[in-house]
C-alpha positions as CSV (number, residue, x, y, z in Angstrom):
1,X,44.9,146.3,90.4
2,X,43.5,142.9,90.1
3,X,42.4,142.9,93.7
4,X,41.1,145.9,95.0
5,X,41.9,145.0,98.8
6,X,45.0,143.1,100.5
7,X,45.8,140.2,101.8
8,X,42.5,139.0,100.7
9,X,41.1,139.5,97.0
10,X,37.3,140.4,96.5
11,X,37.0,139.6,100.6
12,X,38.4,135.9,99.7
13,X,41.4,134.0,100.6
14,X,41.4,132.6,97.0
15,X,39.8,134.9,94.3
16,X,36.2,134.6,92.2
17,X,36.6,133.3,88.9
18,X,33.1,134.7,88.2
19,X,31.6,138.3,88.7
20,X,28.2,136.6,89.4
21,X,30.7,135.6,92.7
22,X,30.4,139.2,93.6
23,X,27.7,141.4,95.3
24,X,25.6,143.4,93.0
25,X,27.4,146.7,94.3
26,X,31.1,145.0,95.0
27,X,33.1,148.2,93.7
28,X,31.2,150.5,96.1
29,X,31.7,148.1,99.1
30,X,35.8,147.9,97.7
31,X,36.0,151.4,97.4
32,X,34.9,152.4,100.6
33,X,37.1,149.5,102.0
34,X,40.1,151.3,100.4
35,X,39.0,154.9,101.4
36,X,38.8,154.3,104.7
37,X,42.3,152.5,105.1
38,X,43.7,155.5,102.7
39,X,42.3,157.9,105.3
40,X,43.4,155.6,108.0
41,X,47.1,155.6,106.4
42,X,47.5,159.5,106.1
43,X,46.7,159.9,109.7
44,X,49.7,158.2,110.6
45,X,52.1,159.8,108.4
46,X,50.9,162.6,109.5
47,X,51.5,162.3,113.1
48,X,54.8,160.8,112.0
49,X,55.3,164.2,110.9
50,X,58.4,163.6,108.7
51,X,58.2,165.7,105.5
52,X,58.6,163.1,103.1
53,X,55.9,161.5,104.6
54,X,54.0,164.5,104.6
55,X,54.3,164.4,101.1
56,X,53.3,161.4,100.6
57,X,50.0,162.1,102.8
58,X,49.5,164.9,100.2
59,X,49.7,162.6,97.5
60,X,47.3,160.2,98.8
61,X,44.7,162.6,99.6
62,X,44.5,164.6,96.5
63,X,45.8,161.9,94.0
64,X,42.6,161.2,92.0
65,X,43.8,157.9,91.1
66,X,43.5,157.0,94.3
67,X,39.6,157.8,94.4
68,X,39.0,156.0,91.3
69,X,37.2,152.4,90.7
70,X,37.9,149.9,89.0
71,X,35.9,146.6,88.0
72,X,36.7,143.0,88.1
73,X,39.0,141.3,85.8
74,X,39.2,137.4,86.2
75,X,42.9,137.9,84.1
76,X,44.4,140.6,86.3
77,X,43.4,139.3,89.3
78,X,44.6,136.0,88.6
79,X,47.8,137.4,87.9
80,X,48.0,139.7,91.2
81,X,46.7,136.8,93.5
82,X,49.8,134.4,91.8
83,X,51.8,137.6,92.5
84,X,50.7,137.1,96.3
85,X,51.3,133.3,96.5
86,X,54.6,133.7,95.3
87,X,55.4,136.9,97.3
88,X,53.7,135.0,100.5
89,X,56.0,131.6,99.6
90,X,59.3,133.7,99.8
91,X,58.3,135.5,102.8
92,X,57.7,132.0,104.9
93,X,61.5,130.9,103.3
94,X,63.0,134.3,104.3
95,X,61.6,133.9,107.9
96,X,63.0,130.3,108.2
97,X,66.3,131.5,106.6
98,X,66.3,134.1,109.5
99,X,65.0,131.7,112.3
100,X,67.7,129.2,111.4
101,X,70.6,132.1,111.6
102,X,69.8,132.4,115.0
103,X,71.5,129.4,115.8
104,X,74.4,130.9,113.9
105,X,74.5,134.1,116.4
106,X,77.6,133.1,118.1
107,X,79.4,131.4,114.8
108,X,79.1,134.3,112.7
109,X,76.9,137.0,113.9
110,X,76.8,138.7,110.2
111,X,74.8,136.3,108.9
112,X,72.5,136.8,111.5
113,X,72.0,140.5,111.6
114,X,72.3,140.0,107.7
115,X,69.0,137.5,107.9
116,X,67.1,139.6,110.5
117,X,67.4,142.5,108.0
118,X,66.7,140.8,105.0
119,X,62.9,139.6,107.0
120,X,62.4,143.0,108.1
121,X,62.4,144.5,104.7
122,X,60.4,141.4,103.8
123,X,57.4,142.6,106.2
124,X,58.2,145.7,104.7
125,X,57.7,145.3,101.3
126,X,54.6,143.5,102.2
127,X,53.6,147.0,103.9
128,X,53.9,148.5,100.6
129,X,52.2,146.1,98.5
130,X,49.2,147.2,100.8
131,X,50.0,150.7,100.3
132,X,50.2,150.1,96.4
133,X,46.9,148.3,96.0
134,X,44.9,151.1,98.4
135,X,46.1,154.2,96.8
136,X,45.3,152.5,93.5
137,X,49.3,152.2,92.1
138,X,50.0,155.8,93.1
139,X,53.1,157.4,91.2
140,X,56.5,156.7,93.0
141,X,54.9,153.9,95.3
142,X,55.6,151.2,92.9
143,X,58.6,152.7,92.3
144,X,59.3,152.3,96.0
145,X,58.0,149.3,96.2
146,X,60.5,147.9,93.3
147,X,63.6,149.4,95.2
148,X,62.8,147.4,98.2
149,X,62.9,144.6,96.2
150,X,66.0,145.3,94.6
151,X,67.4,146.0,98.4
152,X,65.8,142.4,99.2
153,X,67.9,140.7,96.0
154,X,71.1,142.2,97.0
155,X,71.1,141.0,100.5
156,X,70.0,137.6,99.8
157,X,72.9,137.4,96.9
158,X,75.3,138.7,99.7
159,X,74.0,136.5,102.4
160,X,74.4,133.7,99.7
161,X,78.6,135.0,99.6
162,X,78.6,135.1,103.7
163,X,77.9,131.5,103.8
164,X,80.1,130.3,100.8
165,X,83.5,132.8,101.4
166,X,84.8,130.2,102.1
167,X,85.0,128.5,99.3
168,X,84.9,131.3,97.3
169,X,89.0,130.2,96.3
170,X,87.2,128.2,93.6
171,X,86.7,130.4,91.3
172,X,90.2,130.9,90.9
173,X,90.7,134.6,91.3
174,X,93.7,134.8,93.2
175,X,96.2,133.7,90.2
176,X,95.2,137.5,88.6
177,X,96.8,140.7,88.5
178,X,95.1,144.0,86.9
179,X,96.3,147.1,85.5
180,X,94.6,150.1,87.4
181,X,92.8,148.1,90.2
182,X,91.7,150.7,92.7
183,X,90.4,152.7,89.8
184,X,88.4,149.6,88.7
185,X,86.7,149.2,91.9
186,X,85.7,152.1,91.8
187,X,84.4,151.7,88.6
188,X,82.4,148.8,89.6
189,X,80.5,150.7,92.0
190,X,80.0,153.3,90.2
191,X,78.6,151.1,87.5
192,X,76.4,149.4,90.2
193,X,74.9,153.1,91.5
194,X,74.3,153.5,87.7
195,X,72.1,150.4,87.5
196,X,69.8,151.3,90.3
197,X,69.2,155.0,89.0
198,X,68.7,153.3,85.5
199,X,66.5,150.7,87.1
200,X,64.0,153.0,89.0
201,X,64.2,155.5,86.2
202,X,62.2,152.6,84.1
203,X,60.0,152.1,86.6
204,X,59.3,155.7,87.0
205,X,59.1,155.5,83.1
206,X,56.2,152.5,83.7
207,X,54.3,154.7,86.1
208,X,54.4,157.4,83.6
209,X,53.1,155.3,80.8
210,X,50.1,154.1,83.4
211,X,48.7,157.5,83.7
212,X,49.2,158.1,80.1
213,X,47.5,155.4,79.1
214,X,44.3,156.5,80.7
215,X,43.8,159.9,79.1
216,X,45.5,158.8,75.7
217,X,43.8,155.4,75.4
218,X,42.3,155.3,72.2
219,X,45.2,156.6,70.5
220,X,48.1,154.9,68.8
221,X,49.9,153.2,71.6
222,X,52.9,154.4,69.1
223,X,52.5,158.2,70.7
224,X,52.8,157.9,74.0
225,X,56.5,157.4,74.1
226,X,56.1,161.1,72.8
227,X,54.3,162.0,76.1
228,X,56.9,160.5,78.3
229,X,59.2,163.7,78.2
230,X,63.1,164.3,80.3
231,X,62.9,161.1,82.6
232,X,62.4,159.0,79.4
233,X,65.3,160.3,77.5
234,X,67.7,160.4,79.9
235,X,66.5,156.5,80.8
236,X,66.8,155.9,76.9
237,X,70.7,157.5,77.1
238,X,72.0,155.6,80.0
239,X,71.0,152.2,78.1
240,X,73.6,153.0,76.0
241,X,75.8,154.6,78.0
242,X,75.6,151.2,80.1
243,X,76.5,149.5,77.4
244,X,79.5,151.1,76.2
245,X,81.0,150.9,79.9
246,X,80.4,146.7,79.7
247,X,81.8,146.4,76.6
248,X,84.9,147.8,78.0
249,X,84.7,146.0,80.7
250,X,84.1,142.8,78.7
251,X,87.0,143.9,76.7
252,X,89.3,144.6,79.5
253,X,89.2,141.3,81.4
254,X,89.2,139.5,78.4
255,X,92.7,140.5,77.6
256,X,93.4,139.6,81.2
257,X,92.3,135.9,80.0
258,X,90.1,136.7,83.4
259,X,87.9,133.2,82.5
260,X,85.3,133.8,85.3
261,X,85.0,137.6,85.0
262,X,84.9,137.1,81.3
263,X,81.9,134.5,81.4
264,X,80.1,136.8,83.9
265,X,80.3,139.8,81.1
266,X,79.7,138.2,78.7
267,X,76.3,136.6,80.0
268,X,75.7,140.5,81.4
269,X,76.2,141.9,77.9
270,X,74.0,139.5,76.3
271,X,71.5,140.8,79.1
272,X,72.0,144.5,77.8
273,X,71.6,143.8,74.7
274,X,68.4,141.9,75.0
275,X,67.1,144.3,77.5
276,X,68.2,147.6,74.9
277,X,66.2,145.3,72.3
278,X,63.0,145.0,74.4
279,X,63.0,148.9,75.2
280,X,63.5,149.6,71.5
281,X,60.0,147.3,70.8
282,X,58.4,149.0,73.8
283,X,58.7,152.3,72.5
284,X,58.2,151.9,69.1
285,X,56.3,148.7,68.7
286,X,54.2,147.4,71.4
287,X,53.7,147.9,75.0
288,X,52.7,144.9,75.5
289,X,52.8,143.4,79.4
290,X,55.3,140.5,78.6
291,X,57.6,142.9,76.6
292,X,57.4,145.2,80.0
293,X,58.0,142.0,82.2
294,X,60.9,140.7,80.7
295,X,62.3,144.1,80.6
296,X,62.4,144.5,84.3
297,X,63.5,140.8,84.9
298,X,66.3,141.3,82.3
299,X,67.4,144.3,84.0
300,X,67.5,142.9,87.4
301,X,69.1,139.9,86.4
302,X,72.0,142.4,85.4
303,X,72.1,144.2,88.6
304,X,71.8,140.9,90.7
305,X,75.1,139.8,88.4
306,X,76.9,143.1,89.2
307,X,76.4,143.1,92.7
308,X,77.7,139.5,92.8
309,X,80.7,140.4,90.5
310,X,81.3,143.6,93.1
311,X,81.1,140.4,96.4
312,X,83.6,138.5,94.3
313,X,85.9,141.3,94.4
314,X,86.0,141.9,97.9
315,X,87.4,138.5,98.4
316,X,90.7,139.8,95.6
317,X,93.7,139.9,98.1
318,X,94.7,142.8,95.6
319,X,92.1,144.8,96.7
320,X,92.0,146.6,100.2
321,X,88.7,147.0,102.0
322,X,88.7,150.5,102.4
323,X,87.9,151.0,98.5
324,X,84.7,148.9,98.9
């Protein structure tokens, strides 16, 4: 919550690096701001009159979070209006990436539908980023918000395979036969639907440790693992159970001398095993911001891998399209 209002932080285009920037009475005039485009958002939902976003009405009009303020922070919003810049750079790149498919309609009309997508759920996640910032990070919002991204990932990474297919022969995958192969495919997605529960159970697991931060802040950052209850521990499980599954699968295409699914896994593992690491120092060591940031950037690195791996198989002439 480095900038209490969106797109613009404090009222400006690029943010104070002083208070004395500020008027007297700034969190009054921010809060208001905010209360008024909560008020303005649950009207809509409302006449939308879909239940879960009736519920999410609810939410915003009796979350206390949502009603709080909050003061200015020259490092936080720093780091949110960065956030922005980046966020606004990649929306512009993702609109020309669409604008330039258009010429493509008649070529190959998947990349185009593919690219008009890929900018909708851009404008999208934008939406959200409002909706995050307003309702003051309201539980299962940023959790939201971090699925669209994932969504935005994936169908850049298969937009990426559309346009090199074909020339995907280089990787050499056609030589290879496997034991079991409709089972495995199966397996890879199953492994992929793993990774996105796992994923937004960690960011469920970040929201949690947000609100129990503000009532156990002057305690031992040690106990609030402790608070985080059934979510946590199943999230703590999977990472293992993760891990055994890739180091089978590691296993497996190594003794298929598989070079380029063998370098993939491996990398992956390494991944795992750096992002089971980082968890392990978040709940018993620090929660320290970078630890979290790297833990989230680790983990997506592994699902953009798997998701690329699972592209890479559709192009096996072994494999039939039906089981993808």
């Amino acid at each position: 919550m480095g900038c209490p209002d969106w797109p613009r932080c404090f009222g400006f285009w690029i943010p104070p690096i002083n208070k004395s920037q500020l008027p007297n009475n700034y969190y009054e005039i921010f809060y208001n701001k905010r209360i008024k485009k909560n008020k303005n958002i649950v009207n809509v939902l409302e006449k939308l009159n879909v239940p879960l976003l009736l519920l999410l009405s609810k939410k915003i009009k009796n979350e206390y979070k949502v009603k709080e303020y909050f003061s200015f922070n020259l490092f936080k919003t720093w780091i949110e209006y960065f956030n922005r810049i980046v966020g606004v750079i990649t929306g512009f790149l993702i609109f020309f990436i669409f604008f330039f498919s258009i010429f493509l309609i008649k070529k190959n009309k998947n990349i185009f539908f593919l690219s008009f997508f890929i900018f909708v759920l851009t404008i999208l996640q934008g939406l959200i980023g409002s909706l995050v910032v307003s309702t003051h990070l309201l539980l299962w919002v940023i959790t939201l918000h971090m699925f669209i991204s994932l969504l935005i990932i994936v169908s850049l990474i298969y937009l990426i395979y559309l346009v090199k297919k074909k020339n995907i022969y280089l990787y050499s995958l056609y030589s290879y036969d496997f034991k079991y192969k409709k089972v495995l495919v199966l397996f890879f997605l199953f492994c992929f639907f793993l990774l996105i529960f796992q994923i937004l159970l960690g960011s469920y697991t970040r929201e949690s440790i947000d609100l129990i931060s503000i009532y156990l802040y002057s305690i031992n950052k040690k106990i609030w693992v402790n608070q985080l209850g059934f979510y946590f521990e199943i999230h703590r499980f999977f990472s293992f159970f993760i891990l055994f599954i890739y180091l089978f699968l590691f296993y497996y295409f190594f003794i298929f001398s598989n070079s380029t699914f063998y370098k993939f896994f491996k990398l992956t593992l390494l991944f795992i095993l750096l992002v089971i690491f980082l968890g392990f120092i978040l709940s018993y060591v620090n929660f320290s911001f970078l630890f979290q940031s790297f833990h989230f950037l680790l983990a997506s690195l592994i699902f953009s891998i798997k998701f690329y791996l699972i592209c890479l198989f559709r192009n096996f002439k072994i494999f039939n399209l039906k089981y993808l």
